[in-house]
C-alpha positions as CSV (number, residue, x, y, z in Angstrom):
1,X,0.0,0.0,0.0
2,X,1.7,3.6,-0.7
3,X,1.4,6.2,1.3
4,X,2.4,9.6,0.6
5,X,5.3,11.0,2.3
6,X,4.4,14.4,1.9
7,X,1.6,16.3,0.6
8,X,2.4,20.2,0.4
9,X,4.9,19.5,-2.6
10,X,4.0,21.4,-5.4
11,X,6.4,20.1,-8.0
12,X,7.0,16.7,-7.1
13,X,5.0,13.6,-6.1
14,X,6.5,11.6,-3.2
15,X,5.1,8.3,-1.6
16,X,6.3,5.8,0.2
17,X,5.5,1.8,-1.4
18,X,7.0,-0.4,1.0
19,X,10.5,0.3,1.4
20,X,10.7,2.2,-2.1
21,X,10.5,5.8,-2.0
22,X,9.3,7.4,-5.3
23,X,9.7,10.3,-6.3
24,X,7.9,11.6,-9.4
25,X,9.1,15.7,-11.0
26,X,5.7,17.0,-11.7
27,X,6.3,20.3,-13.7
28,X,4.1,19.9,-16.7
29,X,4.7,19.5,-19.4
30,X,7.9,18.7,-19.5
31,X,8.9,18.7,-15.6
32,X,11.4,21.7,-16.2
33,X,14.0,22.0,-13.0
34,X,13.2,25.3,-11.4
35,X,14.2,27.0,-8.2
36,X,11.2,25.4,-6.4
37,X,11.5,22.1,-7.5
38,X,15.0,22.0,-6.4
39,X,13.7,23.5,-3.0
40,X,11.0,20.8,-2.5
41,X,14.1,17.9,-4.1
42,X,16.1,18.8,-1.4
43,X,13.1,19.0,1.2
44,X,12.3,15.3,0.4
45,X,15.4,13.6,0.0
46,X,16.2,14.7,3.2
47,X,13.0,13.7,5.0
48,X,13.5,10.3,3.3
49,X,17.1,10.4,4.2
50,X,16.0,9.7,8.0
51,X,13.8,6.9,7.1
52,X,15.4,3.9,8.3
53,X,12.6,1.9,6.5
54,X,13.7,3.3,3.2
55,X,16.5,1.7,1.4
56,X,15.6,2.9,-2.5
57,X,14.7,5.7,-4.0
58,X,13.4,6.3,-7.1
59,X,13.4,8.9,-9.2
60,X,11.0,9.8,-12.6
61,X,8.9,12.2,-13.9
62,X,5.1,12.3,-15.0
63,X,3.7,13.2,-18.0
64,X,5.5,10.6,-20.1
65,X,9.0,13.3,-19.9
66,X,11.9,12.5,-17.1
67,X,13.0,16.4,-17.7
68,X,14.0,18.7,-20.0
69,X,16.4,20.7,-17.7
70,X,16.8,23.2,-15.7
71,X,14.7,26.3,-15.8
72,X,16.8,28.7,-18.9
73,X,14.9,31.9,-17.3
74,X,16.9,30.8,-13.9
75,X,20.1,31.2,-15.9
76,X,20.4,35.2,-15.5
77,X,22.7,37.5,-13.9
78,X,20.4,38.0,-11.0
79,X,19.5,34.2,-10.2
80,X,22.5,32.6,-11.8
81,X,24.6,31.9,-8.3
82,X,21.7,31.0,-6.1
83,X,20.2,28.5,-8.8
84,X,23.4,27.1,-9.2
85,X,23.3,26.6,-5.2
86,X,20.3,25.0,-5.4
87,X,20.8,22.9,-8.2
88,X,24.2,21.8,-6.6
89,X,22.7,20.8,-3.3
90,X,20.1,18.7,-5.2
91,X,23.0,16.9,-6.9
92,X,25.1,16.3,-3.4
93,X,22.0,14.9,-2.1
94,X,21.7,12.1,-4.3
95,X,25.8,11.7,-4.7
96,X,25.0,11.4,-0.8
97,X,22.2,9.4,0.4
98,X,22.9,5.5,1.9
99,X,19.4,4.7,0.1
100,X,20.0,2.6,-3.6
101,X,18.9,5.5,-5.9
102,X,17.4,4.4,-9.5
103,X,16.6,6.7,-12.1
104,X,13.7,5.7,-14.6
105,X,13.7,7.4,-17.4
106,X,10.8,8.6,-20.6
107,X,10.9,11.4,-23.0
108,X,12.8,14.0,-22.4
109,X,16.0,13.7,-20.0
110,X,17.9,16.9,-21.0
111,X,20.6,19.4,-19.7
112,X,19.8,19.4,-15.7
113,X,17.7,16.9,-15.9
114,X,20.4,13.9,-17.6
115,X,22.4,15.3,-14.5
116,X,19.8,14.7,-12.5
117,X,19.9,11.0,-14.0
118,X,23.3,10.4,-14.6
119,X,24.2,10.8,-10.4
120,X,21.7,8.0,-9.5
121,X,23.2,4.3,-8.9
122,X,21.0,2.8,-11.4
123,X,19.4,4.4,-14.4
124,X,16.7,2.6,-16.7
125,X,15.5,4.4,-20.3
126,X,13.3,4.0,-22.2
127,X,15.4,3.3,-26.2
128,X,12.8,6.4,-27.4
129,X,14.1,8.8,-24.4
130,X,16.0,12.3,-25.6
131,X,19.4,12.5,-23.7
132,X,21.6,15.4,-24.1
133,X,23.3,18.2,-22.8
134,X,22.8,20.9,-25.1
135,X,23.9,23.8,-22.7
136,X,26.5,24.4,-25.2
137,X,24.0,25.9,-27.6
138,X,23.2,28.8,-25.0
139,X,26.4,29.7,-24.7
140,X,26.7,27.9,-21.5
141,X,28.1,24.4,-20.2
142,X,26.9,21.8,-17.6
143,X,28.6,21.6,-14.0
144,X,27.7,18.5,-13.1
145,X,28.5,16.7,-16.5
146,X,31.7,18.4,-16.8
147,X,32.6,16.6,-13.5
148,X,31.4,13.3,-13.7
149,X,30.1,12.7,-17.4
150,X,33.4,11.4,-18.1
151,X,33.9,8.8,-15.7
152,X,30.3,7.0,-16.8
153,X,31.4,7.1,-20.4
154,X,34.6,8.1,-21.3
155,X,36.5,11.3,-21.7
156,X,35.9,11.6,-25.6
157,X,32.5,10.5,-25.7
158,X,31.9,13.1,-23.0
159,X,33.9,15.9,-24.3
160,X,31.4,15.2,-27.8
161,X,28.3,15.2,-25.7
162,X,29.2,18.4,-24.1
163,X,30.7,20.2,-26.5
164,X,28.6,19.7,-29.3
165,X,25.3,19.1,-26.9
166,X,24.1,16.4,-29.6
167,X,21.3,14.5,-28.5
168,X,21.1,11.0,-28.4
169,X,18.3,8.1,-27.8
170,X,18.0,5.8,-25.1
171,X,19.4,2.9,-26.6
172,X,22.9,5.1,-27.2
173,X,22.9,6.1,-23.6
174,X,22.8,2.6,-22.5
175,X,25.4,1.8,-24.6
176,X,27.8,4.1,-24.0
177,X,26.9,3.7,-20.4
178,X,24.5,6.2,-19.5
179,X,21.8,3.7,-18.5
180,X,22.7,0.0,-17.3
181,X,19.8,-0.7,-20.3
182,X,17.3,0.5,-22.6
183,X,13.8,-1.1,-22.8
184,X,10.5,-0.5,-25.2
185,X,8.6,2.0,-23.5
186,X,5.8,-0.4,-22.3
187,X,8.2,-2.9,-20.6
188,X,10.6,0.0,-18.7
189,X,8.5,0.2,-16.0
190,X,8.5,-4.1,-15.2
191,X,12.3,-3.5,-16.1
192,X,12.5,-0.7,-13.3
193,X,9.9,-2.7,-10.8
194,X,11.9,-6.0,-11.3
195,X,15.3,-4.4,-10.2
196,X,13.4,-2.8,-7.1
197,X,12.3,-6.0,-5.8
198,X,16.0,-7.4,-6.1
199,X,17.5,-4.7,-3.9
200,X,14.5,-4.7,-1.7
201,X,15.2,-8.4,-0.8
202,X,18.8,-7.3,0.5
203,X,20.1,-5.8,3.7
204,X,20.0,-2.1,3.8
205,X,22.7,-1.5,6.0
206,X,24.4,-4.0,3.8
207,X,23.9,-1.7,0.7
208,X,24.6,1.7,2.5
209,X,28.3,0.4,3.7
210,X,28.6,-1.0,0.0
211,X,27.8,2.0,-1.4
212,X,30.0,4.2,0.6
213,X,33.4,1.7,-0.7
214,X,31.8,1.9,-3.8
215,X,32.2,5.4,-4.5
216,X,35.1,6.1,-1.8
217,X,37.3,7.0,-4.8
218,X,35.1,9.2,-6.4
219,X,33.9,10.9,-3.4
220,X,37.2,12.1,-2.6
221,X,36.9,14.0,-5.8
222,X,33.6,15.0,-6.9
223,X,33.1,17.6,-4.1
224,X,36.2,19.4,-5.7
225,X,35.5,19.1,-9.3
226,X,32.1,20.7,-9.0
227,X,33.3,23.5,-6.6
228,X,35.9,24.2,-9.3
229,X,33.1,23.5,-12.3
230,X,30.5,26.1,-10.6
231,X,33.1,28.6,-9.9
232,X,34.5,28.7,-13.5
233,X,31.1,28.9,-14.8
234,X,30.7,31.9,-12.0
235,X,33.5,33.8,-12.4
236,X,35.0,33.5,-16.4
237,X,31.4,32.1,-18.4
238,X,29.0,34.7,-17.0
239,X,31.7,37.4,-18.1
240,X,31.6,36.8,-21.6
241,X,29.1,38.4,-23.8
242,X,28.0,35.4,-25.5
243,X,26.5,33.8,-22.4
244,X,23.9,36.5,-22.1
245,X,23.2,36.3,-25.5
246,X,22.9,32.7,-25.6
247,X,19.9,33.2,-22.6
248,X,18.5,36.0,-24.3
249,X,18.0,34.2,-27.6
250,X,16.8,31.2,-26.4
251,X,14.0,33.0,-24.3
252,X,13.1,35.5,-27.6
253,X,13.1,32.4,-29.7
254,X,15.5,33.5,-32.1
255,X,19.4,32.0,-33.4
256,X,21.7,33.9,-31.1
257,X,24.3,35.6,-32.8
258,X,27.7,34.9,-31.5
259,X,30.3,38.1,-30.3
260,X,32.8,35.5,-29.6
261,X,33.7,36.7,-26.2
């Protein structure tokens, strides 16, 4: 039986099934990442954090779309450091928590959101989904990908994705390692539910010290890269003219025209 976890969320949708936590983005219609949601992301990852009945968490979006990204009109001068904040905190949640996260993934799993994704333990796609990270095209990059992107699928096939912010379908992302698999859209969700009862037959405590070795490598490093990541896109990006540009073009719907510095 699920029971919700709690019920003044505006952007998300949180219950409890079991030991599974779910969490759905719920930002019609394509569950964009805005300084709210991020709020309310934090909010509940930390309220399940301190479930000791919880071992997995899952996270997806309605509306047939994981997300498109992060809010573009957050992007601005005046919003730029505090959504950054807010995005990063998100992100060191999930790097964080002893539960088993597992992304599920539909539609659209763009910019923020493939970061979103790409952090979880687990990630399931649908072969159909959109993956990219086209921040590139507005003149911006991706913090998160530029510090962990490489280490899921290679420096190369990262430094392509970033810099060229190509998009690719499911079935790619689970080949270059994205995803641990792509299924048809009708049979991601038994794919998704089938791996949730596997974890949920193991010992939590188990899982949490596992997961701590697992990632006692990259922990030692992530922290840093992203801290240097968000302060190069604070300090030299959102100096340059085209960066602005990029923002303003994309919300005028128009091709941005390029000063080149």
């Amino acid at each position: 039986m699920a029971t919700t976890v709690q019920t003044t969320f505006s952007r998300l949708s949180v219950e409890l099934v079991r030991s599974c936590a779910r969490i759905a983005l719920r930002n019609p219609p394509l569950n964009v990442i805005d300084i709210p949601m991020m709020e309310e992301l934090v909010e509940a990852l930390a309220v399940i954090e301190q479930r000791s009945d919880v071992s997995v968490v899952v996270l997806t979006g309605e509306g047939g779309s994981f997300s498109a990204g992060v809010n573009v009109a957050d992007h601005t001068v005046d919003k730029i450091e505090s959504m950054l904040e807010k995005f990063n905190a998100v992100i060191r949640a999930v790097v964080a928590t002893k539960k088993v996260t597992i992304a599920a993934v539909y539609g659209n799993c763009l910019g923020g959101g493939a970061e979103l994704a790409m952090v979880c333990d687990m990630v399931y796609t649908s072969a159909s989904a959109k993956w990219g990270f086209p921040e590139i095209k507005l003149g911006c990059f991706p913090p998160v990908a530029c510090t962990a992107l490489a280490g899921l699928v290679g420096q190369k096939r990262a430094a392509e994705l970033i810099l060229t912010g190509r998009m690719i379908d499911g079935m790619e992302a689970a080949q270059i390692g994205l995803a641990c698999c792509a299924s048809e859209d009708e049979k991601l969700k038994a794919a998704v539910e089938s791996r949730i009862e596997e974890v949920l037959r193991l010992s939590p405590a188990a899982l949490a010290v596992t997961k701590k070795a697992c990632y006692a490598w990259d922990a030692m490093h992530f922290d840093k890269g992203l801290a240097r990541a968000e302060k190069i896109y604070l300090e030299e990006l959102m100096k340059t003219v085209d960066v602005h540009e990029g923002i303003r073009a994309f919300m005028e719907k128009r091709t941005p025209k390029w000063a080149g510095k």
